[in-house]
N, C-alpha and C positions, 0 to 999 in steps of 0.2 A: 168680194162683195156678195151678200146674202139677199136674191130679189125673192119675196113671198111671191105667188102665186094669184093671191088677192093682190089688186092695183090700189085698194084703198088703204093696204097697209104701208108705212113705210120701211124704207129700205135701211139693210144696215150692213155695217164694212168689217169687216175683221180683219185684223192686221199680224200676219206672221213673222219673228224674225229667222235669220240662218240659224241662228243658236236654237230655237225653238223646234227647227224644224234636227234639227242634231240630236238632240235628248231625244226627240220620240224615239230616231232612229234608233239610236243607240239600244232602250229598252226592249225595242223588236229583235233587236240583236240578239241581249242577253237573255229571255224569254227564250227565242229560238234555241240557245247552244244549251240552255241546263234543261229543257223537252225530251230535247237529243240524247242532253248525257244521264238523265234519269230513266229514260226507256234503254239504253244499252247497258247499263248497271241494273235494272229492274230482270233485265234475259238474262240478262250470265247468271244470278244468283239462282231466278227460278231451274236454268241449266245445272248447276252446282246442288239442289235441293232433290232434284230429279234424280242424280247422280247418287249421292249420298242415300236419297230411301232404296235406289237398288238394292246398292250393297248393303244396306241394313237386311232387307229383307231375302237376301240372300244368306248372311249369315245366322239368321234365325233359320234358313232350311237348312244349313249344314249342322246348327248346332242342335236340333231339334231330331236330325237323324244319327248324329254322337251318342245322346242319352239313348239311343233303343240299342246302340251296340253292347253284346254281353262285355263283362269286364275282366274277362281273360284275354279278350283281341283287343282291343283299348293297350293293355298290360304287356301284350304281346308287342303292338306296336311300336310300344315306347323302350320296352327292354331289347327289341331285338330277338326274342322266342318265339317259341310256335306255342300256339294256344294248347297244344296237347302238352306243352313240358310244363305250360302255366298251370293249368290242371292238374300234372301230376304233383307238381307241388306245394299248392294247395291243399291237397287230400292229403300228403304225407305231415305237413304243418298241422293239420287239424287234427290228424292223429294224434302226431304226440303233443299235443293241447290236451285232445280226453283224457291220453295216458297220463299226462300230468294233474290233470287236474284229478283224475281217478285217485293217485298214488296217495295225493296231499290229504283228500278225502279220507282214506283206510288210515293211513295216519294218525289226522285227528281222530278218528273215531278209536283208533287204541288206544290214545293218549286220554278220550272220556272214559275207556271202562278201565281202565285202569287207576283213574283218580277214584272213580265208581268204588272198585276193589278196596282201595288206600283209605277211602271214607266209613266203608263199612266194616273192614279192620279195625279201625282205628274208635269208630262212631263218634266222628265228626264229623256232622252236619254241613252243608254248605251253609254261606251267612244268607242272610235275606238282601232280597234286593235293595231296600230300603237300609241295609247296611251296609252294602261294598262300597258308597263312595265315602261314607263318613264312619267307621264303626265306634262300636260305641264302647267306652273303658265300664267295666264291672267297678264297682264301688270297693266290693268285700266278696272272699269268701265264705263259702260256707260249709260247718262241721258236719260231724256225723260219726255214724257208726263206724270201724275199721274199715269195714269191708266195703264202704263207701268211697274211700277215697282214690281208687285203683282211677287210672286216667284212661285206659285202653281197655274198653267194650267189648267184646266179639259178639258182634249181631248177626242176626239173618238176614240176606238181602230186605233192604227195607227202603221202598222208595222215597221216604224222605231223606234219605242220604244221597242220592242222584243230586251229581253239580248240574248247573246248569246249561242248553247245549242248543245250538242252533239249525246245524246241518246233520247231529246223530240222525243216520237212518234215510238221509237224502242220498240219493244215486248221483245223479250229477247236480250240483249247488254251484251258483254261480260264482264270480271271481269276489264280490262284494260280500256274500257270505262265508266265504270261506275266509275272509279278512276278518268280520267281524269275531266268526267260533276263534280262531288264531287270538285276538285278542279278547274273547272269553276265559278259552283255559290258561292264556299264562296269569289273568287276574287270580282265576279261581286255585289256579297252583302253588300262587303266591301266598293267598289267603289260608292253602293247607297248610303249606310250608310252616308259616307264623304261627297258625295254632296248634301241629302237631309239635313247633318246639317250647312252646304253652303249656301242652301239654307234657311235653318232657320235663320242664322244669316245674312241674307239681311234681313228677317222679319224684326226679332225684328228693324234692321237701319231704317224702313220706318216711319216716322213720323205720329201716326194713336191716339192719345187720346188727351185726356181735358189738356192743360197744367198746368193749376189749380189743386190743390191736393182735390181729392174730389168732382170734379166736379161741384165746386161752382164757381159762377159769371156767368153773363151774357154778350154777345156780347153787346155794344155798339156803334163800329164802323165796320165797313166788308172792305170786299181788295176792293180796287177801287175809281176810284174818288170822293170828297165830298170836302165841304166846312171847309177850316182851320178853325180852332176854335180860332185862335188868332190872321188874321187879315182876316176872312170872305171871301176869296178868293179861288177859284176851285183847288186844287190840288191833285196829286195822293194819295193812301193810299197805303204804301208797307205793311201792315199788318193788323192782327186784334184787335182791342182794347177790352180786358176782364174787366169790372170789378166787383169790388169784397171788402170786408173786407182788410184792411189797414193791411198787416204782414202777411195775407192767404199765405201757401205753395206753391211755386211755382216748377211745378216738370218738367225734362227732355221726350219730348214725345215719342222718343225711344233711342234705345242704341247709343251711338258716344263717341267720342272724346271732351271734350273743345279744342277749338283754341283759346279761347281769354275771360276773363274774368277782366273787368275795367270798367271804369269811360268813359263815353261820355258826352259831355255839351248838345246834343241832346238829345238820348236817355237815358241817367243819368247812373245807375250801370244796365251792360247788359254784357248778358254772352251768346257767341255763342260758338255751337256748330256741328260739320263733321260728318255726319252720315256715308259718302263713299258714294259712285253710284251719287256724285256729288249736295247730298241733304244736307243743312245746315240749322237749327233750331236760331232764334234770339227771348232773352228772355229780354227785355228793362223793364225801369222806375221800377228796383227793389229796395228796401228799402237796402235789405244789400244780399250779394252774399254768397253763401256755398260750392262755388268748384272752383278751379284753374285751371290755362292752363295746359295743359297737362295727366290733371286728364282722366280715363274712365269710362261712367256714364253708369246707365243701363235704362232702360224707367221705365217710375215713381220713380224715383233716385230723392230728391229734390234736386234743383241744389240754390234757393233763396227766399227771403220775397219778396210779394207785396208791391208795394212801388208806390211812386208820384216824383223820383228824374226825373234830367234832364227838357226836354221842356216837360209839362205835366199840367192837367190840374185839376189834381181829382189821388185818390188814383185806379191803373189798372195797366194789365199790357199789354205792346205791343210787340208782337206776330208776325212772320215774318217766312215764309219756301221760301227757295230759292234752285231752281233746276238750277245746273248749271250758277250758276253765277245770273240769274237773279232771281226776288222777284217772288211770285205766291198767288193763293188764299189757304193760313193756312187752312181757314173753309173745304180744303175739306180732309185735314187732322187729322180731331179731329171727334172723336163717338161722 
């Protein structure tokens, strides 16, 4: 029963049951037990947190005075040596590092002045930069005088002939350049390779020996005007007249191609041949022919018998080099 204080107010009763009064308890209960179990689970974890920033911050001092130790006692440590054997071998390591990478260095640099050498022998230029990844095919040759068409140069040091070079002249180059020069000159040696045998196979095209096998017969006629032998009148000679033994070997005076192997009522059985660079070889008045068009001959390849067919006067053979379309003097292409 609830008495106010003031008599003028009236009185009022509140009525509790057991069960009523059970539930509060109850919830004073639960209230109390999870207080309890939240402040002893609240300590252990701050204790555990406590614990744990320790040892954090302990092993940031141990790890922080790790980094200042030099690293031959680190090295020492770990292998079991004393920091003076780690030292010494290190410095004997590092030696023969220099010494090698010294060696490799001398090396290359022979291997540049000696392509050096090879290029100015040879005066073949190294290609352009702009042509060692793609280069580029020549269309056509081109003619010329005799004495033009020789392939090997002898020049005077000339620094356009200098390959290419990365580390010439560095003392020590690192391991990344001496990769690169390495893979410089085997391009650039490759690039020689290919064009000194470019230039070898102009060689051999240049018309340079005895066209007779054996170097038998004798000139009897030379390039240039003389008197026809069959009606005594001045006329030009496009060739040289050989001769020789009636069925002597008649051989090709360097490498080509046949274009053309027949019958002429002039020159009788005659077999020409394309050397390239605009040089053609004409082999007349032979007995009987041993290669066909479109065959490839090599120099001193026999290509037919000496003969007397065609306009001819005696058993020879007639001999013609023509540069570029027109005839020229043979004789100054035969040893």
């Amino acid at each position: 029963m609830l008495i106010p204080h003031d008599r003028s107010s009236t009185t009022q009763t509140l009525k509790l049951s057991v069960m009523h009064l059970g539930i509060v308890a109850g919830l004073v209960a639960v209230l109390a037990f999870s207080s309890a179990f939240l402040l002893a689970r609240n300590y252990t974890t701050a204790s555990k947190h406590a614990q744990l920033k320790d040892a954090y911050r302990s092993l940031e001092i141990r790890a922080s005075a790790r980094t200042q130790e030099p690293v031959t006692t680190v090295v020492a440590e770990e292998t079991g040596r004393s920091a003076e054997e780690i030292e010494e071998i290190e410095a004997r390591l590092r030696a023969e590092y220099e010494a090698s990478i010294a060696a490799i260095t001398s090396e290359l640099n022979d291997l540049y002045d000696m392509e050096a050498k090879a290029r100015d022998i040879t005066g073949l230029a190294p290609r352009k930069r702009a042509a060692v990844e793609e280069p580029q095919t020549q269309s056509s040759g081109k003619g010329g005088s005799p004495e033009s068409f020789g392939s090997f140069v002898f020049n005077s040091i000339d620094e356009s002939l200098r390959p290419a070079h990365v580390i010439y002249g560095l003392s020590r180059p690192s391991a990344d350049l001496i990769l690169q020069e390495i893979r410089l000159r085997k391009l650039s040696f490759s690039h020689l390779v290919t064009d000194m045998e470019a230039a070898q196979d102009r060689i051999e095209r240049i018309p340079s020996s005895w066209p007779v096998a054996g170097h038998r017969g004798k000139i009897t006629s030379r390039f240039g005007y003389r008197r026809d032998p069959f009606h005594s009148r001045i006329r030009h000679h496009d060739g040289v007249d050989i001769a020789a033994k009636y069925g002597s070997t008649i051989v090709s005076t360097a490498k080509g191609r046949v274009i053309y192997s027949g019958f002429d009522k002039f020159y009788g059985n005659i077999v020409r041949i394309d050397h390239g660079n605009g040089i053609h070889t004409w082999y007349a008045h032979m007995s009987e022919r041993l290669v066909e068009k479109g065959e490839t001959v090599s120099r001193d390849q026999p290509i037919g018998k000496l003969g007397s067919t065609g306009r001819s006067t005696g058993a020879h053979l007639h001999y013609e080099v023509h540069v570029n379309g027109r005839p020229t003097d043979g004789e100054k292409y035969m040893d």
